[in-house]
C-alpha positions as CSV (number, residue, x, y, z in Angstrom):
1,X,-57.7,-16.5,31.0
2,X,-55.6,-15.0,28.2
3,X,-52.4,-17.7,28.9
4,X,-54.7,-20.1,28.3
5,X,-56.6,-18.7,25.3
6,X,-52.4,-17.8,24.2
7,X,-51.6,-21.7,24.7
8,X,-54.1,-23.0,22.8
9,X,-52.9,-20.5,19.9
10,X,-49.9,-21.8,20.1
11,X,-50.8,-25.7,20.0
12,X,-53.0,-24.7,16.9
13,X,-50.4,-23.0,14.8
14,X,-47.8,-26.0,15.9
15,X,-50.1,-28.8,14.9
16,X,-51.1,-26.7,11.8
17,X,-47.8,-26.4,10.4
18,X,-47.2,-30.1,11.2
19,X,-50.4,-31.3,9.2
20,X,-49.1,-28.8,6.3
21,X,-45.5,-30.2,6.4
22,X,-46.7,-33.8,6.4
23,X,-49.3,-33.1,4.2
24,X,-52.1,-35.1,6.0
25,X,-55.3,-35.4,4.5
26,X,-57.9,-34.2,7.0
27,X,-61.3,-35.6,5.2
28,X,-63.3,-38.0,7.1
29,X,-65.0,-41.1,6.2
30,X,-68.3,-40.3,4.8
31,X,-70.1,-42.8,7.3
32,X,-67.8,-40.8,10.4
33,X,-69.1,-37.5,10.3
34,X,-72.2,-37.6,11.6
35,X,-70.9,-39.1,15.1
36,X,-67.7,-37.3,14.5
37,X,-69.9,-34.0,14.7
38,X,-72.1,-35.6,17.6
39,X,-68.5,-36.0,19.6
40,X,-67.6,-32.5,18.5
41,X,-71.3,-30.5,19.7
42,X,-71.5,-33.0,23.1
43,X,-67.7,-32.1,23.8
44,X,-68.5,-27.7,23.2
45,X,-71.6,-28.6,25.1
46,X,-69.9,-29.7,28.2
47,X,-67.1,-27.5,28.1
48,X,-69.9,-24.7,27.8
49,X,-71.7,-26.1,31.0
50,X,-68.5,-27.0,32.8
51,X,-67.6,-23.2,32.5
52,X,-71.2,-22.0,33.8
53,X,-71.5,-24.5,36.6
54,X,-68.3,-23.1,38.3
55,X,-69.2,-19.7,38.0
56,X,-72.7,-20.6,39.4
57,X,-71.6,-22.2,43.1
58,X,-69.3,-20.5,45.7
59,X,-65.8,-19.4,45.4
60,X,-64.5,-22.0,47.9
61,X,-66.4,-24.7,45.8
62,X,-65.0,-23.9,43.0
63,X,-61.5,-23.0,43.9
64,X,-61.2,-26.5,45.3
65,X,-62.5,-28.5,42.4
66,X,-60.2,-26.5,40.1
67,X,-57.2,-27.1,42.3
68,X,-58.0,-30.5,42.8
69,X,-58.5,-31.5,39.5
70,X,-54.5,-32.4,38.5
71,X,-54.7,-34.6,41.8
72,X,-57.8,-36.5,41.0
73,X,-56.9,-37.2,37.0
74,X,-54.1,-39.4,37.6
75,X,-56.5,-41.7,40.5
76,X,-58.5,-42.6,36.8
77,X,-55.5,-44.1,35.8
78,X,-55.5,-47.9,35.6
């Protein structure tokens, strides 16, 4: 859990000092950031529940969706 928590650290600090370098402007359209914040609460919303439903059912359950799940994102792939 902590190398994960450590990756996304690093990801943020790299894309942060890209966004300072190139000097993006990260304002949003006034008329975007009401679904923009709708995307944001539904996306922490399922990433909340997504967490709680594996701890809820079995460890076999579980251990096979989460070592399935690199095999079954690429079959989404047109």
């Amino acid at each position: 859990m902590l190398r994960k928590n450590f990756k996304s650290l690093i990801t943020l600090i790299a894309f942060s000092i890209v966004v300072i370098l190139c000097k993006h402007d990260l304002k949003s359209i006034p008329s975007e950031r009401v679904p923009l914040a709708l995307r944001c609460l539904t996306g922490c919303i399922g990433l909340i529940l997504t967490y709680v439903s594996i701890k809820l059912i079995p460890l076999g359950d579980s251990q096979s969706i989460i070592f399935s799940s690199p095999v079954t994102f690429p079959s989404y792939l047109p």
